[in-house]
C-alpha positions as CSV (number, residue, x, y, z in Angstrom):
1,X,15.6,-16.1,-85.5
2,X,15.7,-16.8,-82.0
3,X,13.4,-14.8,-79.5
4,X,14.7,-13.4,-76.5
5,X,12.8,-14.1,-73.4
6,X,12.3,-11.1,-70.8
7,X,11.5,-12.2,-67.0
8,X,8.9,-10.3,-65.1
9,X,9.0,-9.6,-61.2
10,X,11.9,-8.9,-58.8
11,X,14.8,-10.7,-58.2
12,X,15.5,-12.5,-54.7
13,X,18.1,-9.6,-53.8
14,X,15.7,-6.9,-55.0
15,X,12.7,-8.8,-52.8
16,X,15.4,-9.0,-49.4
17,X,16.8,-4.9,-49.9
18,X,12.9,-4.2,-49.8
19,X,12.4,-6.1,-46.7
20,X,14.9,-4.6,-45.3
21,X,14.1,-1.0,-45.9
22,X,10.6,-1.5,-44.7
23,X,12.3,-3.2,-41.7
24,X,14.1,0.1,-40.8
25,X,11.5,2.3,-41.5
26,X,8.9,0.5,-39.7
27,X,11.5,0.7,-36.5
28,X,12.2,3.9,-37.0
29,X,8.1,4.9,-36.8
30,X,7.7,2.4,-33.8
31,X,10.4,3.4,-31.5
32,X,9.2,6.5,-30.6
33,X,5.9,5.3,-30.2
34,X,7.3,2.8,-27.7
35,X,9.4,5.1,-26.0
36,X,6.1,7.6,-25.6
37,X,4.2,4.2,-24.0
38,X,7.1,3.3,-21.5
39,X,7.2,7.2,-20.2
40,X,3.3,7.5,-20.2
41,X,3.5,4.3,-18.1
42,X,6.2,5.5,-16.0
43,X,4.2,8.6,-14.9
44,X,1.4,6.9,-14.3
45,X,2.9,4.8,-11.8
46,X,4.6,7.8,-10.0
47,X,1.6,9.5,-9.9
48,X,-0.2,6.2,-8.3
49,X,3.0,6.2,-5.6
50,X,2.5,9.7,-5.1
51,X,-1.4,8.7,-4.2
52,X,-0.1,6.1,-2.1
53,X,2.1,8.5,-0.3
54,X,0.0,10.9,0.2
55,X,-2.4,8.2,1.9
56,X,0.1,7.0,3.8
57,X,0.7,10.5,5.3
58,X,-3.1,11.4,6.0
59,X,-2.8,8.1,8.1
60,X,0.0,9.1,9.8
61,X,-1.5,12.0,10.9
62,X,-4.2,10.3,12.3
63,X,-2.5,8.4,14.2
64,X,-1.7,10.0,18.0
65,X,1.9,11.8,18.7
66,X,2.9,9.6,20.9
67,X,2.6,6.7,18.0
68,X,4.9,8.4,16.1
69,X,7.9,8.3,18.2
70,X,11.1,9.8,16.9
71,X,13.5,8.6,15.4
72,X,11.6,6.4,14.0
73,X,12.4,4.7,10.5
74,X,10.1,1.8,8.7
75,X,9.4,0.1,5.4
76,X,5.8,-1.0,4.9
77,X,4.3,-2.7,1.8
78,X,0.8,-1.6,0.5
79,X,-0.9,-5.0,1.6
80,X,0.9,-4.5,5.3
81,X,-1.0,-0.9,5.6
82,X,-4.2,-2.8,4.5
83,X,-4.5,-0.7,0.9
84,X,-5.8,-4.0,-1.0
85,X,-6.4,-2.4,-4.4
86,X,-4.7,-3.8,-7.3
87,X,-3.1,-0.5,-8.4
88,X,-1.3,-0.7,-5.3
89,X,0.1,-3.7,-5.9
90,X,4.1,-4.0,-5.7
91,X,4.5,-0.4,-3.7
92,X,5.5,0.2,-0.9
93,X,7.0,3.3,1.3
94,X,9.7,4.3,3.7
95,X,8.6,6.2,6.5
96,X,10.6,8.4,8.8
97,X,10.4,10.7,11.5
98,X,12.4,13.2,13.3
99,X,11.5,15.0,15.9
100,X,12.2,19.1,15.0
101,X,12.3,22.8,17.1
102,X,10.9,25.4,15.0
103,X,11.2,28.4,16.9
104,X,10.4,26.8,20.3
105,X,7.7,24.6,18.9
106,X,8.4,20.7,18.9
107,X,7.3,19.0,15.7
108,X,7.4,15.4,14.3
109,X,8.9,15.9,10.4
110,X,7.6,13.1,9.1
111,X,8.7,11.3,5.6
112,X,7.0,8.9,3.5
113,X,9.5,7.8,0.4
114,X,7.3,5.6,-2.0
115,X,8.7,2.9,-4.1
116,X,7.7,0.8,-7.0
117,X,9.6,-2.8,-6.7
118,X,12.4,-1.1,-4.9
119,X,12.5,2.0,-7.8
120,X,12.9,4.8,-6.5
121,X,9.1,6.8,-7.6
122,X,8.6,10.1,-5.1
123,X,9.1,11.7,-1.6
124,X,6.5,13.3,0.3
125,X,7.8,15.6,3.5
126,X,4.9,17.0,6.2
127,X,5.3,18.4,9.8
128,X,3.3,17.6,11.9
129,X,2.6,19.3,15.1
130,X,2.7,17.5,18.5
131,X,-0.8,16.6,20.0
């Protein structure tokens, strides 16, 4: 009589169809958590340009009137306007001004548009009165 032999373990096809489903649901786990990351890093950088901005405006209106003559339109990095912090690094903001009559009253509208390596991150708008 002759014995028949049975083989234990998983084939080579069996072994790569369960790599491959624990491929796609480890992806499908991941991505989101990736995606979460990127927006969570996103917003913190907008909130650091908004920072900036604001900044930028509270030196502005330090400054005297007469320094902000109108119109008046600039692009100045965060090292040019002597912010030196690492988080600043790679910002920098659009400033303009324009010179506005609200109800007899001459104001400077002055706004600061902040970007991250030329993206796009917020606007910040302020009148400021003349001195």
């Amino acid at each position: 009589m002759r014995r028949e032999r049975r083989q234990s373990g998983f084939s080579l096809l069996e072994a790569m169809m369960a790599s491959v489903l624990l491929a796609a649901a480890t992806a499908g786990v991941l991505l989101p958590i990736v995606a979460a990351a990127n927006a969570q890093t996103d917003a913190q950088r907008r909130v650091i340009a908004t920072r900036f901005a604001a900044d930028v405006i509270e030196q502005m209106e330090a400054m005297e009137a007469g320094a902000l003559s109108s119109p008046d339109h600039y692009t100045q990095s965060a090292a040019n306007l002597a912010y030196t912090d690492p988080v600043y690094q790679g910002l920098s903001v659009t400033i303009t001004t324009e010179d506005v009559d609200v109800e007899g009253i001459s104001l400077i509208l002055l706004t600061v548009e902040a970007f991250d390596n030329n993206r796009p991150m917020t606007t910040l708008k302020t009148l400021l009165g003349a001195k």
